[in-house]
Backbone bond lengths (Angstrom), bond angles and torsions (degrees), N, CA, C in turn:
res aa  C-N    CA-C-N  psi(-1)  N-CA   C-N-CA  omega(-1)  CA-C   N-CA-C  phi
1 X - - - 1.444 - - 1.528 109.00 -
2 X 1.226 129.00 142.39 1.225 146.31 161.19 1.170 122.41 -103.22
3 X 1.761 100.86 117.46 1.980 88.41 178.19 1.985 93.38 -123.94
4 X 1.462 116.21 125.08 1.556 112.58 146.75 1.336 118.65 -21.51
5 X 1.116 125.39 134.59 1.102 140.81 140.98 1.279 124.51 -64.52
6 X 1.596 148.82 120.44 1.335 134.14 -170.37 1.627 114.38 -116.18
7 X 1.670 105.25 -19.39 1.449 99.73 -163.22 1.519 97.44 -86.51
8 X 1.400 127.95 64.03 1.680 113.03 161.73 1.946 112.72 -152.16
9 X 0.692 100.83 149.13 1.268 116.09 -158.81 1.766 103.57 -25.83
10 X 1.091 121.67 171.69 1.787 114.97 163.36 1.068 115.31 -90.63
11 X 0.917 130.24 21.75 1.944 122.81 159.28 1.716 103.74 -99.67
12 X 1.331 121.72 8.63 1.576 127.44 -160.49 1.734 81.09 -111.30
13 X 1.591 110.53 140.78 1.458 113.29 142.08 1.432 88.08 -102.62
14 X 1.491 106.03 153.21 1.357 106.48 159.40 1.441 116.59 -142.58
15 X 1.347 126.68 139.02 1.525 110.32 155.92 1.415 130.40 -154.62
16 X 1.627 129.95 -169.46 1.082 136.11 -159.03 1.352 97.04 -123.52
17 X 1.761 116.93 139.20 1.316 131.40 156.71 0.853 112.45 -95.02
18 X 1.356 144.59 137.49 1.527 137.19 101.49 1.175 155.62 -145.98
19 X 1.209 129.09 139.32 2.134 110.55 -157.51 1.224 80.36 111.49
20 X 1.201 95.48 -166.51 1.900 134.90 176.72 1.866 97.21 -66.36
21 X 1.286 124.25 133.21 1.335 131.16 158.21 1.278 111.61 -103.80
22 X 1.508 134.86 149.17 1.200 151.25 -168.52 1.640 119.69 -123.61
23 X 0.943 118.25 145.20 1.208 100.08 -172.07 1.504 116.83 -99.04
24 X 1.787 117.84 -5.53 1.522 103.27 128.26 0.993 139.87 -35.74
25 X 1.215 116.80 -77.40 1.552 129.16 -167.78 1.715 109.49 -62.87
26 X 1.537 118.01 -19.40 1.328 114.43 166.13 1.699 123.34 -91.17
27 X 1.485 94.83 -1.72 1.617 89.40 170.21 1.367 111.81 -111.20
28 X 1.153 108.99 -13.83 1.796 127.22 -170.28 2.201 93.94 -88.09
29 X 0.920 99.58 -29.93 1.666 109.14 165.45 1.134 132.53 -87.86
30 X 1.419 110.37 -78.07 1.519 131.69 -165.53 1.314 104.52 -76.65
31 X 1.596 123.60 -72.19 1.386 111.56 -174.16 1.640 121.18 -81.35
32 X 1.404 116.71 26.89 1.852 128.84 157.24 1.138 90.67 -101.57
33 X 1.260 149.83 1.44 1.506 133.28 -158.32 2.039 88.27 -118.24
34 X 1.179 97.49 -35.95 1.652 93.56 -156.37 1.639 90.61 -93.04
35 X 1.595 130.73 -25.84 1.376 125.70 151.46 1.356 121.99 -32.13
36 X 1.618 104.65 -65.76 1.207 114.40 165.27 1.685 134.22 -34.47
37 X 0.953 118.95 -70.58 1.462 142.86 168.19 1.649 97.95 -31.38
38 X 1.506 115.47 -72.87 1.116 128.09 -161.07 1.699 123.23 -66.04
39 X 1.965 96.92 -34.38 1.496 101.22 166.55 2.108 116.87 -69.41
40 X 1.378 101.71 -26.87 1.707 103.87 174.12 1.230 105.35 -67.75
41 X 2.020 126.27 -61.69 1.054 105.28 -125.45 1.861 99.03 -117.39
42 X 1.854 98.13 -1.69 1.320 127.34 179.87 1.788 102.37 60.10
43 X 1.090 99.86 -10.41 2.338 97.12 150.22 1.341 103.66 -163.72
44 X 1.896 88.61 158.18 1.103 121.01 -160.93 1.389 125.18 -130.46
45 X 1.758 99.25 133.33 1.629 114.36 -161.13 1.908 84.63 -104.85
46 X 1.477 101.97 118.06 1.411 112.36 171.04 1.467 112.97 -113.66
47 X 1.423 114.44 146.39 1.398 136.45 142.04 1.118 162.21 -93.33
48 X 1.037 139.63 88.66 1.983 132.36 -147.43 1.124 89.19 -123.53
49 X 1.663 105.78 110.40 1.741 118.66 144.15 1.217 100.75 -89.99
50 X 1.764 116.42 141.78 1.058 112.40 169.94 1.571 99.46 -131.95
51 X 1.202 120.33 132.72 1.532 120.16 -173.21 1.379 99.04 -123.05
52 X 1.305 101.17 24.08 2.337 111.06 151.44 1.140 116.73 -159.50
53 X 1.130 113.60 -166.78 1.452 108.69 -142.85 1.502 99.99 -103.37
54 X 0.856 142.38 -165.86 1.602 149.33 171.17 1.636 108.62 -79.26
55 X 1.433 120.40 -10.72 1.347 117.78 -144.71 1.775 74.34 -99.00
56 X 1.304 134.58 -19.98 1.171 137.43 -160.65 2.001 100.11 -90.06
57 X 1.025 117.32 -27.68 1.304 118.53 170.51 1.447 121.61 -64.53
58 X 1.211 124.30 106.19 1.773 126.84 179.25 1.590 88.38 -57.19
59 X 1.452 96.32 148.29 1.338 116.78 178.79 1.681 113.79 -57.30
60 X 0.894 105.92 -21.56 2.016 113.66 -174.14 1.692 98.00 -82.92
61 X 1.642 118.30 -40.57 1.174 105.95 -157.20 1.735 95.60 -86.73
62 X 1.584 129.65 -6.33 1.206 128.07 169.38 1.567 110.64 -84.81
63 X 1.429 140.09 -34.34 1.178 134.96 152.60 1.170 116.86 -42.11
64 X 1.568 129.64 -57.98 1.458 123.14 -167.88 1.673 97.72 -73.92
65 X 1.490 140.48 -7.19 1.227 126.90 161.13 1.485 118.41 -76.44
66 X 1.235 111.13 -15.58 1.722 124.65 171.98 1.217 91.51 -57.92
67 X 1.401 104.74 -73.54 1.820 126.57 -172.23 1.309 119.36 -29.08
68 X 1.253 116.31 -46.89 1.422 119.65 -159.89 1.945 100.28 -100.63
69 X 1.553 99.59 -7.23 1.659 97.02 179.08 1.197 107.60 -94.72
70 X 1.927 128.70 -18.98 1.028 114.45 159.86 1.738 124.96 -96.84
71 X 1.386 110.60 -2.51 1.349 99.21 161.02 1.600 132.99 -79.49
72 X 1.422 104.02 -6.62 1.499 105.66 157.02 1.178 111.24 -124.06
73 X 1.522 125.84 55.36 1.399 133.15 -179.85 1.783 112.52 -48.21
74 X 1.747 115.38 -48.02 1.376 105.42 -169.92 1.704 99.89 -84.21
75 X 1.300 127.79 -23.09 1.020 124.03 -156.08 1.948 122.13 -84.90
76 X 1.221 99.23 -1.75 1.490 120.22 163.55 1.559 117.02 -47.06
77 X 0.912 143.76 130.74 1.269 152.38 164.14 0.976 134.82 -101.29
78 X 1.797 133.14 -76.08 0.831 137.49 135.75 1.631 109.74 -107.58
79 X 1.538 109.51 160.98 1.352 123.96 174.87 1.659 119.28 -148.30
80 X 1.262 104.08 110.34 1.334 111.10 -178.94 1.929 129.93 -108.58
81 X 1.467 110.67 119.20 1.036 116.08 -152.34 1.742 89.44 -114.61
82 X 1.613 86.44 133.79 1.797 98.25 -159.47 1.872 76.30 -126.29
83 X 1.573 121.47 122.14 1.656 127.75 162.21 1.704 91.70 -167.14
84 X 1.303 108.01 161.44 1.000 143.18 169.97 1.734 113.65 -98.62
85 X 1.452 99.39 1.38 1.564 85.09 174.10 1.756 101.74 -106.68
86 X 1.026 104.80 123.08 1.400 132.19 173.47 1.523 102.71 -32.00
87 X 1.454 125.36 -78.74 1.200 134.40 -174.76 1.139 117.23 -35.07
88 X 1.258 121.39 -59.41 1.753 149.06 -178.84 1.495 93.16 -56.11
89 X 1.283 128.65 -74.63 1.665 111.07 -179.45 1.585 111.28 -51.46
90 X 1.046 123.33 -68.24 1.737 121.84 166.58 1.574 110.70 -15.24
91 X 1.390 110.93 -51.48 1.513 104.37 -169.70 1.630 104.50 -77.71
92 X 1.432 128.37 -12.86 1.522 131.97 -150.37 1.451 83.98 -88.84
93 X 1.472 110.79 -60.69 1.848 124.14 -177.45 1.150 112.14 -35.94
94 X 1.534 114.64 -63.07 1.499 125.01 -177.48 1.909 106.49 -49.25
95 X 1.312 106.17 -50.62 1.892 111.81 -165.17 2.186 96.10 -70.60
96 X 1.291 96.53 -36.94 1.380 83.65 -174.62 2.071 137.72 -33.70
97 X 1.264 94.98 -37.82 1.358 100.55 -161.61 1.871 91.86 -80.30
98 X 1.113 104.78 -1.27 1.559 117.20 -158.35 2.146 112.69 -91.20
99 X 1.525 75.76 -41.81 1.546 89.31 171.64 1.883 117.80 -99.18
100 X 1.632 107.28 175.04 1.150 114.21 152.32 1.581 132.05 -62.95
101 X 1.026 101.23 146.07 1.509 102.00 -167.92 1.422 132.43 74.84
102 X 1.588 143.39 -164.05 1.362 144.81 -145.08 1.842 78.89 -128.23
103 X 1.344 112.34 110.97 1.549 91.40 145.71 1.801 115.71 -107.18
104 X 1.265 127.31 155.39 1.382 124.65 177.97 1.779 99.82 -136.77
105 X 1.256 109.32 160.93 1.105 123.53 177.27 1.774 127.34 -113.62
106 X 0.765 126.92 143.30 1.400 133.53 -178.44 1.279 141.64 -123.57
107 X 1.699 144.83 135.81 1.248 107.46 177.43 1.618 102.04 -102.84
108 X 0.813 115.74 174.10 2.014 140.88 175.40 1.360 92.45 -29.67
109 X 0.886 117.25 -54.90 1.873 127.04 -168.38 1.083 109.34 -69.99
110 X 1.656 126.15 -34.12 1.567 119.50 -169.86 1.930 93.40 -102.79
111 X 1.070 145.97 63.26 1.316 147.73 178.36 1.592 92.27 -81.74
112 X 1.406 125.98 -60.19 1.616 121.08 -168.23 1.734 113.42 -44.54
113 X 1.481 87.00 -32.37 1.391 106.66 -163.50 2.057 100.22 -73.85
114 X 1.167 107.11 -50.78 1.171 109.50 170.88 0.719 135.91 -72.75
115 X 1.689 135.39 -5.60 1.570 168.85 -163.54 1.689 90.99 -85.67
116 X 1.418 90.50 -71.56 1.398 116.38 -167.37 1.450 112.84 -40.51
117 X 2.189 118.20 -55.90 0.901 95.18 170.73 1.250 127.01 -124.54
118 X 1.302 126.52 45.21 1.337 126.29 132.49 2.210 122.85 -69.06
119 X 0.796 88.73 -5.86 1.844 111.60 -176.78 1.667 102.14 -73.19
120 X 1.205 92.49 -18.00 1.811 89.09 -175.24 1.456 131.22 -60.76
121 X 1.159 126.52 131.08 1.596 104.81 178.96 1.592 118.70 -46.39
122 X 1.260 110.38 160.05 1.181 109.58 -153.37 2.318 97.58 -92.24
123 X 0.896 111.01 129.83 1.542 117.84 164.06 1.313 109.35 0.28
């Protein structure tokens, strides 16, 4: 399931994993949300809580997150990745220096912390 996040500024997409993700409900959400963002503010401060694992993402709804990270490849800003799976932050650290924008990682517990600075005005 995918739920928006609402309490953060509008230059923020933000959202919540958990359960099984679909790749309805992640394009009918997530990538109208990060369209959005990107046609106002032309970059984008993202958030992904994920409270499961990757194994819960249907394979379509993890492609169209490829999709939508390279169709606004320059327009990234910051991106903050909030999981408890070890690996998944490891892999975020490693891709960071690689892409546009700040990515940082988070665990479940530090969300305020990651709230906080993805919340920043944008560049």
């Amino acid at each position: 399931m995918v739920e928006l996040l609402t309490d953060f500024p509008p230059h923020v997409a933000a959202y919540k994993a958990s359960g099984a993700v679909s790749k309805e409900e992640y394009r009918a959400l997530v990538m109208s949300r990060v369209d959005e963002v990107a046609a106002e503010f032309g970059h984008i401060n993202f958030l992904v809580y994920l409270e499961t694992d990757m194994d819960n993402y249907s394979l379509a709804a993890f492609f169209d997150y490829l999709k939508i990270s390279f169709k606004h490849f320059s327009k990234w800003n910051r991106m903050a990745i909030v999981t408890n799976e070890t690996w998944l932050r490891k892999a975020y650290d490693l891709l960071s220096p690689l892409v546009h924008g700040e990515i940082r990682t988070y665990r479940l517990q530090d969300i305020d912390v990651a709230r906080e600075w993805v919340s920043a005005p944008l560049n």
